[in-house]
Jmol script that loads the backbone (N, CA, C; Angstrom):
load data "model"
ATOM      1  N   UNK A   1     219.063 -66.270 113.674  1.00  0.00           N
ATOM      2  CA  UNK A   1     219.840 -66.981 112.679  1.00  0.00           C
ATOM      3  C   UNK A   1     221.081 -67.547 113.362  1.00  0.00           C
ATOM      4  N   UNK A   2     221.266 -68.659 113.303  1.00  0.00           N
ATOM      5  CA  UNK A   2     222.657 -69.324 113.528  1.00  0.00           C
ATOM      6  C   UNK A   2     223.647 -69.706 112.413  1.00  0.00           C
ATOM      7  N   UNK A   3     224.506 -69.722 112.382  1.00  0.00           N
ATOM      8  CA  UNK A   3     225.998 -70.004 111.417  1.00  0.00           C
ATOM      9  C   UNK A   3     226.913 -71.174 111.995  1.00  0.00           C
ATOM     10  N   UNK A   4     227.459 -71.854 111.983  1.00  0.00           N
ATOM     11  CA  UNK A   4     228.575 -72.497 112.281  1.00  0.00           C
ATOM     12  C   UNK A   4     229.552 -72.702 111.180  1.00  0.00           C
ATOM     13  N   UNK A   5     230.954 -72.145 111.885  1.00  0.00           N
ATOM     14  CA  UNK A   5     231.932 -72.256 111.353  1.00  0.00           C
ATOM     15  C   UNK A   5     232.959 -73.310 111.602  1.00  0.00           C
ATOM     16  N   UNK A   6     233.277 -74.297 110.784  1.00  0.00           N
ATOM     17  CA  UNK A   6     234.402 -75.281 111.313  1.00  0.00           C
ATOM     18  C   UNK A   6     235.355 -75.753 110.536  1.00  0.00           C
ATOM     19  N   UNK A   7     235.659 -74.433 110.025  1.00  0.00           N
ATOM     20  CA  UNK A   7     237.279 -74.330 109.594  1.00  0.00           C
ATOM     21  C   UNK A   7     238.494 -75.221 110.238  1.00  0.00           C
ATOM     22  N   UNK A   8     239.107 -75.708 109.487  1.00  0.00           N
ATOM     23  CA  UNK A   8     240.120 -76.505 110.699  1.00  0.00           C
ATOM     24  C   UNK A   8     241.667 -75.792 110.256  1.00  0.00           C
ATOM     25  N   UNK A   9     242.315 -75.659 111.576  1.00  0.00           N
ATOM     26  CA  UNK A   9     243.766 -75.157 111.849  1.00  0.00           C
ATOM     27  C   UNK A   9     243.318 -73.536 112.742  1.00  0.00           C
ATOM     28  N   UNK A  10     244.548 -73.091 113.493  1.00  0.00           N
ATOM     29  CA  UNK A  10     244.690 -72.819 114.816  1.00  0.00           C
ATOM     30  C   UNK A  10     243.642 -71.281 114.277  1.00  0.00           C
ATOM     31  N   UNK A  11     242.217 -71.022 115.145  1.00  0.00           N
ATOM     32  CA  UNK A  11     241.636 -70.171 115.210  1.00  0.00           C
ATOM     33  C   UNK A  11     241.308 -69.557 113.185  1.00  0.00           C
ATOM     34  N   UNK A  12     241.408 -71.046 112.804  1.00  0.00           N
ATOM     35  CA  UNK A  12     240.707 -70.500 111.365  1.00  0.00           C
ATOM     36  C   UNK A  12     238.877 -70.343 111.716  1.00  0.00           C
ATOM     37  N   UNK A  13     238.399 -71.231 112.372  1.00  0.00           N
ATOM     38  CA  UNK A  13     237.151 -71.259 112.066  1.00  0.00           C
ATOM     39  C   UNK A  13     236.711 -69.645 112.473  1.00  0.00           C
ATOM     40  N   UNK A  14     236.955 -69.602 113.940  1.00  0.00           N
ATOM     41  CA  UNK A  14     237.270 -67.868 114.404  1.00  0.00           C
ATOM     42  C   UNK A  14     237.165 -66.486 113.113  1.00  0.00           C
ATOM     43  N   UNK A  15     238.318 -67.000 112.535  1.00  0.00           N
ATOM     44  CA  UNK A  15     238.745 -66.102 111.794  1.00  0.00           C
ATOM     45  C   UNK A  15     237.449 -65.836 110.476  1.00  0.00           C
ATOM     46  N   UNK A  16     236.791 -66.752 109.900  1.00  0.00           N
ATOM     47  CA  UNK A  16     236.224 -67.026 109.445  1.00  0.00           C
ATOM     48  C   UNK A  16     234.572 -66.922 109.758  1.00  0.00           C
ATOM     49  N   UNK A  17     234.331 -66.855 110.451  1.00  0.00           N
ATOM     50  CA  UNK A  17     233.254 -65.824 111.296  1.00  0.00           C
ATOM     51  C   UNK A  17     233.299 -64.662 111.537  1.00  0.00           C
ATOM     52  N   UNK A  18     234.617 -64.175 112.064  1.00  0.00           N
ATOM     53  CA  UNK A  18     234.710 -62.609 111.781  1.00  0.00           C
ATOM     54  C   UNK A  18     234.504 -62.190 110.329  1.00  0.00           C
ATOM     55  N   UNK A  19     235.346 -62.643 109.726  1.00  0.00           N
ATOM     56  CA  UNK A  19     235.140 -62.230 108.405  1.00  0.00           C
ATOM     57  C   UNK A  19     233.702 -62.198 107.487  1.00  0.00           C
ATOM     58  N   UNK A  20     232.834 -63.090 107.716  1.00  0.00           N
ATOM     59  CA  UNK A  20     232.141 -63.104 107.694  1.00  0.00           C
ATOM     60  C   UNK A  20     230.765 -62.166 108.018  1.00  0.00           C
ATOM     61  N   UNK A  21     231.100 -61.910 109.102  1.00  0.00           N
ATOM     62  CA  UNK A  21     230.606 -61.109 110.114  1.00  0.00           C
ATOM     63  C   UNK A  21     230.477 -59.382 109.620  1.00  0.00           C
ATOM     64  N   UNK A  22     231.797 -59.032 109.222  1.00  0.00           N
ATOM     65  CA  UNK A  22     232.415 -57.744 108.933  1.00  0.00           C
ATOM     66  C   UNK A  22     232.043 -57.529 107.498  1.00  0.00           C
ATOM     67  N   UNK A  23     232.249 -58.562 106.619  1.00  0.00           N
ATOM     68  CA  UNK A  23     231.620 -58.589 105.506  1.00  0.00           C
ATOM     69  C   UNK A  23     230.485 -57.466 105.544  1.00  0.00           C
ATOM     70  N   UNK A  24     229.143 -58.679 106.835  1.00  0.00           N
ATOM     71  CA  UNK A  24     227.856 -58.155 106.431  1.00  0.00           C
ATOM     72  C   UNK A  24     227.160 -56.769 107.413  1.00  0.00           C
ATOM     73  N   UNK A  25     228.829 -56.201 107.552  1.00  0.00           N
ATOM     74  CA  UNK A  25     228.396 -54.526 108.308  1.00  0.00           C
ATOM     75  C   UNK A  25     228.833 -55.100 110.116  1.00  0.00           C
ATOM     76  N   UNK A  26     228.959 -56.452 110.385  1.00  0.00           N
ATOM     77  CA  UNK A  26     228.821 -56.279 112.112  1.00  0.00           C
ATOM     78  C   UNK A  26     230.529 -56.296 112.909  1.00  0.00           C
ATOM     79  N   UNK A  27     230.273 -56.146 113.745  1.00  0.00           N
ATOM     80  CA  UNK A  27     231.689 -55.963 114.721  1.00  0.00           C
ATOM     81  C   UNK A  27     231.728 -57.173 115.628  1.00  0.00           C
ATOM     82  N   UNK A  28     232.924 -57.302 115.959  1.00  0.00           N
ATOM     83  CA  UNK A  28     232.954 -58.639 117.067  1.00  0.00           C
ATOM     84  C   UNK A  28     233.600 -58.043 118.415  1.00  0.00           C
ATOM     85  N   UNK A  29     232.924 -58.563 119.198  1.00  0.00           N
ATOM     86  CA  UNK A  29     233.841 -58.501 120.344  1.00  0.00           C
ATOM     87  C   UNK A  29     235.283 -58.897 121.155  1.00  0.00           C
ATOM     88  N   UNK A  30     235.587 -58.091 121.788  1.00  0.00           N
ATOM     89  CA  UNK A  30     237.192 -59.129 121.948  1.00  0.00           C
ATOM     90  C   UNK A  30     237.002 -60.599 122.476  1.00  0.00           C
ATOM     91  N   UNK A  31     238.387 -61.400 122.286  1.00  0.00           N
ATOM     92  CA  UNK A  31     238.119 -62.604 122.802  1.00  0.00           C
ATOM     93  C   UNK A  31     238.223 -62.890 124.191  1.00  0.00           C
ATOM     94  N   UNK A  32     237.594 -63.456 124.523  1.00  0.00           N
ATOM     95  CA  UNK A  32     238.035 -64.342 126.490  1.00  0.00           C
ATOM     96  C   UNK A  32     237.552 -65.421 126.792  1.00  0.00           C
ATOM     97  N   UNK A  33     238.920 -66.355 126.778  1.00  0.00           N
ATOM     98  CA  UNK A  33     238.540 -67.994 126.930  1.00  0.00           C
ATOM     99  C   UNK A  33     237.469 -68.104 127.573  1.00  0.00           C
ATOM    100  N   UNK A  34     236.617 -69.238 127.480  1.00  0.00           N
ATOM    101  CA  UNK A  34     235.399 -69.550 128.075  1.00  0.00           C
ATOM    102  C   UNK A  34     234.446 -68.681 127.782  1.00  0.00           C
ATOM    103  N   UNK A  35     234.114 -67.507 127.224  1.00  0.00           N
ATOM    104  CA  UNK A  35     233.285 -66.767 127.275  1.00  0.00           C
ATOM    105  C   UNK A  35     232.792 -66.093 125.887  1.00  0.00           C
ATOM    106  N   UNK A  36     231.289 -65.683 124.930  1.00  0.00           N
ATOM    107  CA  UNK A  36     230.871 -65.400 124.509  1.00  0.00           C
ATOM    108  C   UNK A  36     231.736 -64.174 124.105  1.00  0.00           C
ATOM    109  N   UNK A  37     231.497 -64.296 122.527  1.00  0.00           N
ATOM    110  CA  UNK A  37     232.213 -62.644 121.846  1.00  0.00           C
ATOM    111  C   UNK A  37     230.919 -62.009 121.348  1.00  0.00           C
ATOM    112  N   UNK A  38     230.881 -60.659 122.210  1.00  0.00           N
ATOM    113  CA  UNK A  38     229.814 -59.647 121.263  1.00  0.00           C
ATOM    114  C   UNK A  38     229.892 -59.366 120.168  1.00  0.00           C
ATOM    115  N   UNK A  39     228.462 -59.541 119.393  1.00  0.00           N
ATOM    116  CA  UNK A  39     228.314 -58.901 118.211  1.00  0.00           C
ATOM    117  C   UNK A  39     227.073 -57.678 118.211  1.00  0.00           C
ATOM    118  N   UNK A  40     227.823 -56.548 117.211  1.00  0.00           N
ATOM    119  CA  UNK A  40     226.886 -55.036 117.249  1.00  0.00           C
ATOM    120  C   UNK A  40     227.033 -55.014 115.565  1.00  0.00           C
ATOM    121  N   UNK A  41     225.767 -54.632 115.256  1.00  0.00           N
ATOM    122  CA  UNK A  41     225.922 -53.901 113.713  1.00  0.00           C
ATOM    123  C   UNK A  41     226.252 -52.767 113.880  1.00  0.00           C
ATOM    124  N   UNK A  42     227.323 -52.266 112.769  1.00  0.00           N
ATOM    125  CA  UNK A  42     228.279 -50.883 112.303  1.00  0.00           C
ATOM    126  C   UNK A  42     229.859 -51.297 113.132  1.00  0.00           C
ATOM    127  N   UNK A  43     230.236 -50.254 113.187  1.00  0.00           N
ATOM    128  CA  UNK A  43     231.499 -50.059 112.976  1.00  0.00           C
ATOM    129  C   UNK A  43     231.483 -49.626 114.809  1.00  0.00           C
ATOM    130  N   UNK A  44     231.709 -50.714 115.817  1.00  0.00           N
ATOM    131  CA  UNK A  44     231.615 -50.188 117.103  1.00  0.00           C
ATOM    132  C   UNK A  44     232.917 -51.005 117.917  1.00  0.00           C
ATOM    133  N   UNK A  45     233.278 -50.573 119.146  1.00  0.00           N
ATOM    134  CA  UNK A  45     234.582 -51.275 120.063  1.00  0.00           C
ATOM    135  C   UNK A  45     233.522 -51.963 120.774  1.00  0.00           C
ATOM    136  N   UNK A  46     233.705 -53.436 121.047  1.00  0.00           N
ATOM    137  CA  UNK A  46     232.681 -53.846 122.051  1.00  0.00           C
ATOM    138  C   UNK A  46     233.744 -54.558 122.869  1.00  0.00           C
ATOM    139  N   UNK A  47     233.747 -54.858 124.352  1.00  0.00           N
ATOM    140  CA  UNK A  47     234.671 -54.988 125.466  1.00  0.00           C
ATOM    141  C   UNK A  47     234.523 -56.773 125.728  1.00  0.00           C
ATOM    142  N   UNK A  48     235.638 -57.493 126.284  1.00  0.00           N
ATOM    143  CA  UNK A  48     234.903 -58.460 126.755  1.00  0.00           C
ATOM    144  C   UNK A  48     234.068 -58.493 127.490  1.00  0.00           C
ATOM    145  N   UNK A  49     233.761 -60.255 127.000  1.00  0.00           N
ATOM    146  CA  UNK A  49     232.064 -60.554 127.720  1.00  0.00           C
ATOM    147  C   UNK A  49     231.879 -59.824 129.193  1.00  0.00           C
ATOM    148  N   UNK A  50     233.121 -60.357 129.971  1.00  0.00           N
ATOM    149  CA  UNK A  50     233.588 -60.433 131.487  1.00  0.00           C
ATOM    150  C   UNK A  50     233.223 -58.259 132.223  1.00  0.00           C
ATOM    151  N   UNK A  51     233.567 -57.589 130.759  1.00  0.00           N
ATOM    152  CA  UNK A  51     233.725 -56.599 131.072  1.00  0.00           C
ATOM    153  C   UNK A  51     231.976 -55.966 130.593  1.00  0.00           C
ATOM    154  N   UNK A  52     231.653 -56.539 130.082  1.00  0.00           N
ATOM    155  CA  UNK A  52     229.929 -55.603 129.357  1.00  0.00           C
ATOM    156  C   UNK A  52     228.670 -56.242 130.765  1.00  0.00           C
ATOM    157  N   UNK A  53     228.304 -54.972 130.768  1.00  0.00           N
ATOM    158  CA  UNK A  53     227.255 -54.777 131.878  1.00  0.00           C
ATOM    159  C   UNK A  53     225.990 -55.535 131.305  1.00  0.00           C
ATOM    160  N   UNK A  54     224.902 -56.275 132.050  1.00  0.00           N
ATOM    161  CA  UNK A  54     223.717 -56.586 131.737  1.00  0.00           C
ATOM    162  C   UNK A  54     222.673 -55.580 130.932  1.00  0.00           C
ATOM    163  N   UNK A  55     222.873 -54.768 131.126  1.00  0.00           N
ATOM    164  CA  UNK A  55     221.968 -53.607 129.865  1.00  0.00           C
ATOM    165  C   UNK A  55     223.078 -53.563 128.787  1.00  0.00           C
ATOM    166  N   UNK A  56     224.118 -54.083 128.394  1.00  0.00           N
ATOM    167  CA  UNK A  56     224.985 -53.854 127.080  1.00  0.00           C
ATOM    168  C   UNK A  56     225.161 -55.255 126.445  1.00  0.00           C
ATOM    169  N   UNK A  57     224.845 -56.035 127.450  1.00  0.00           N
ATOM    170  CA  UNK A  57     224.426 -57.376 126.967  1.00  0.00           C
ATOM    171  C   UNK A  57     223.643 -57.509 125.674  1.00  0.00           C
ATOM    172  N   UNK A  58     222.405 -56.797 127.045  1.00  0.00           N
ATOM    173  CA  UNK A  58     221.305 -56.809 126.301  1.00  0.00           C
ATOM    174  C   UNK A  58     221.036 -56.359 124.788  1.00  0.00           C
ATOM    175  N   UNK A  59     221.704 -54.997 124.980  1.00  0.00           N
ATOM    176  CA  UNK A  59     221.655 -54.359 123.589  1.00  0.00           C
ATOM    177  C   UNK A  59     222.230 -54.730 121.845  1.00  0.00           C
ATOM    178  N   UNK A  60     223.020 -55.928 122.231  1.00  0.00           N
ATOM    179  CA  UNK A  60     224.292 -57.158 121.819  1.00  0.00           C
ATOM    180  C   UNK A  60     223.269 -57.313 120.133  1.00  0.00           C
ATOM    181  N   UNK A  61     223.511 -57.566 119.176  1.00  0.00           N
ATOM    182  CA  UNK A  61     222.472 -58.170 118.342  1.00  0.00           C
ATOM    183  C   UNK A  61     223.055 -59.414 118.038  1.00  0.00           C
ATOM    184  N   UNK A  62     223.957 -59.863 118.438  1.00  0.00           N
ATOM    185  CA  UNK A  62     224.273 -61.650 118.315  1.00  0.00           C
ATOM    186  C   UNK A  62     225.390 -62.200 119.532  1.00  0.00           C
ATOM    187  N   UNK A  63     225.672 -63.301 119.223  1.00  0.00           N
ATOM    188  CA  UNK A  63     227.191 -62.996 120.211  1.00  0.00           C
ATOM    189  C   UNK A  63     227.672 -64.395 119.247  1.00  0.00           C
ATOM    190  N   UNK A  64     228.820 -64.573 119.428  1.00  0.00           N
ATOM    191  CA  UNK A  64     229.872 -65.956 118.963  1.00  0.00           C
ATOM    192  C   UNK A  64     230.070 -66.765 120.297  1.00  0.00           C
ATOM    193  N   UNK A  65     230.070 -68.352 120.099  1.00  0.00           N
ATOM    194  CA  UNK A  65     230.829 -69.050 120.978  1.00  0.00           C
ATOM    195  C   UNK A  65     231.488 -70.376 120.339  1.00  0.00           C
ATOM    196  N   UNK A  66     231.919 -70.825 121.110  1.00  0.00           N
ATOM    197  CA  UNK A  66     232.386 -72.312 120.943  1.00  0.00           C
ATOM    198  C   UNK A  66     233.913 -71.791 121.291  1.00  0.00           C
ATOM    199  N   UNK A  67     234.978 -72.952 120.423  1.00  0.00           N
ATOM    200  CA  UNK A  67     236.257 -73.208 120.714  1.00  0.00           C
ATOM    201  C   UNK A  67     236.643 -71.998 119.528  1.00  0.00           C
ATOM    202  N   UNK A  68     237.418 -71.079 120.142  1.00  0.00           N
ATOM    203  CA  UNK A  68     238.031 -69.889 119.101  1.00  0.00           C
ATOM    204  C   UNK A  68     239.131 -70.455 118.572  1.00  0.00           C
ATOM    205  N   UNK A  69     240.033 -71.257 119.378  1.00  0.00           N
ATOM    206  CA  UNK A  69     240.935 -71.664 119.099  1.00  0.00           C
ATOM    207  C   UNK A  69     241.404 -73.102 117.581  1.00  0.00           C
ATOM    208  N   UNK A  70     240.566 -73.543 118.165  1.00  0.00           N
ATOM    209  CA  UNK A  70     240.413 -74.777 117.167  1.00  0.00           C
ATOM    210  C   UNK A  70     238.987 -75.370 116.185  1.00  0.00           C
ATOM    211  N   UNK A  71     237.691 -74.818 116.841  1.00  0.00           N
ATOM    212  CA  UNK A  71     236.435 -74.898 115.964  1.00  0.00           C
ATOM    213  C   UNK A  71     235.740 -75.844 116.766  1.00  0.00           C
ATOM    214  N   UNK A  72     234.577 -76.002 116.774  1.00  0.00           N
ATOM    215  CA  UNK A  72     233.891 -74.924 115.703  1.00  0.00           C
ATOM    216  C   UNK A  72     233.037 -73.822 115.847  1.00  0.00           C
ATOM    217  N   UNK A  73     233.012 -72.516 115.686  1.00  0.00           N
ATOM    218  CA  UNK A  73     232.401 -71.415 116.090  1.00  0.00           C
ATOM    219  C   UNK A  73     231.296 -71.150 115.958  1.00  0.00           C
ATOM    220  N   UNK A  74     230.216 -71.154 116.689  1.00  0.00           N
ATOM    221  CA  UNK A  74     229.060 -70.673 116.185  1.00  0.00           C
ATOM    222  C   UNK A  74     228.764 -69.357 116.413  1.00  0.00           C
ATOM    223  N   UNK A  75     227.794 -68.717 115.459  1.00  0.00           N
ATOM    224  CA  UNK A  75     227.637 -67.344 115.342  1.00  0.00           C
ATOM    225  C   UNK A  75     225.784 -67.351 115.583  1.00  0.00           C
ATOM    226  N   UNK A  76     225.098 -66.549 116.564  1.00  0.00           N
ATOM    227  CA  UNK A  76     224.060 -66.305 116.858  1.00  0.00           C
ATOM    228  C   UNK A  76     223.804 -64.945 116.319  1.00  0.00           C
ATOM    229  N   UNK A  77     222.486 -64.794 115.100  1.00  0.00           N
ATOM    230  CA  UNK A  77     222.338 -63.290 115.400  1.00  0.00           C
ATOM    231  C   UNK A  77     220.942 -63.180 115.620  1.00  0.00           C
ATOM    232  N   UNK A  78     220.404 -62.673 117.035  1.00  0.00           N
ATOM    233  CA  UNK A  78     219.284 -62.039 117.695  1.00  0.00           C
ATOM    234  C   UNK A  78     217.851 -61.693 116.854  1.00  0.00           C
ATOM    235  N   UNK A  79     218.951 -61.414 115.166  1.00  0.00           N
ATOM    236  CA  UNK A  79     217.571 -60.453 114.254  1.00  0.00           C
ATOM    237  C   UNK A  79     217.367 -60.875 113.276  1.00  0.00           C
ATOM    238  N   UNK A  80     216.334 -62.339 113.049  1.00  0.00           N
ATOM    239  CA  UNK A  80     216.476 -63.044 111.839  1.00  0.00           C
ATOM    240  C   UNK A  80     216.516 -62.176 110.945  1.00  0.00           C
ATOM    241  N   UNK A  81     217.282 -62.466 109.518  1.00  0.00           N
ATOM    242  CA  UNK A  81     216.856 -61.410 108.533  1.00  0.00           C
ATOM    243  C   UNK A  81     217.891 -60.210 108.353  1.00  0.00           C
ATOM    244  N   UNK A  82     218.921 -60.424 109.681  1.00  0.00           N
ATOM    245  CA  UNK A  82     219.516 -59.466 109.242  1.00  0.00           C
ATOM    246  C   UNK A  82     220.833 -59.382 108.860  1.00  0.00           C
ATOM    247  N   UNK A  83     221.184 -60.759 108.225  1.00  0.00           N
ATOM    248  CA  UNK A  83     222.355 -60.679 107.031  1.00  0.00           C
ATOM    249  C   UNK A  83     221.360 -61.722 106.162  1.00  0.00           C
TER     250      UNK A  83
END
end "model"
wireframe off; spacefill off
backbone 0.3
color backbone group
């Protein structure tokens, strides 16, 4: 399943994917310019991209990218079906 968010003003669209996100049970990962934010279902700390190993990648059930800052965010999740 994909989402795009394109909220406009500084890191609304961002914000607006998380929320979203948290709504439907999942967690986000921290942010780091240029780079993909993890997403895990429940209530988990997930590290930046820069910092998660290829087997924690893996285990990821979506991730976020685009411009955090200004939009527009897209949200990938791995498990159709599961919001």
């Amino acid at each position: 399943m994909i989402k795009t968010f394109d909220q406009q003003g500084d890191f609304a669209a961002a914000r607006a994917a998380e929320n979203w996100l948290h709504e439907g049970g999942y967690s986000v990962g921290s942010s780091e310019r240029g780079a993909p934010r993890g997403i895990m279902r429940g209530d988990v700390l997930i590290a930046k991209w820069r910092n998660l190993s290829r087997r924690e990648r893996a285990t990821l059930d979506g991730q976020m990218t685009g411009d955090m800052r200004n939009g527009p965010v897209t949200v990938e999740l791995f498990h159709p079906g599961a919001q």
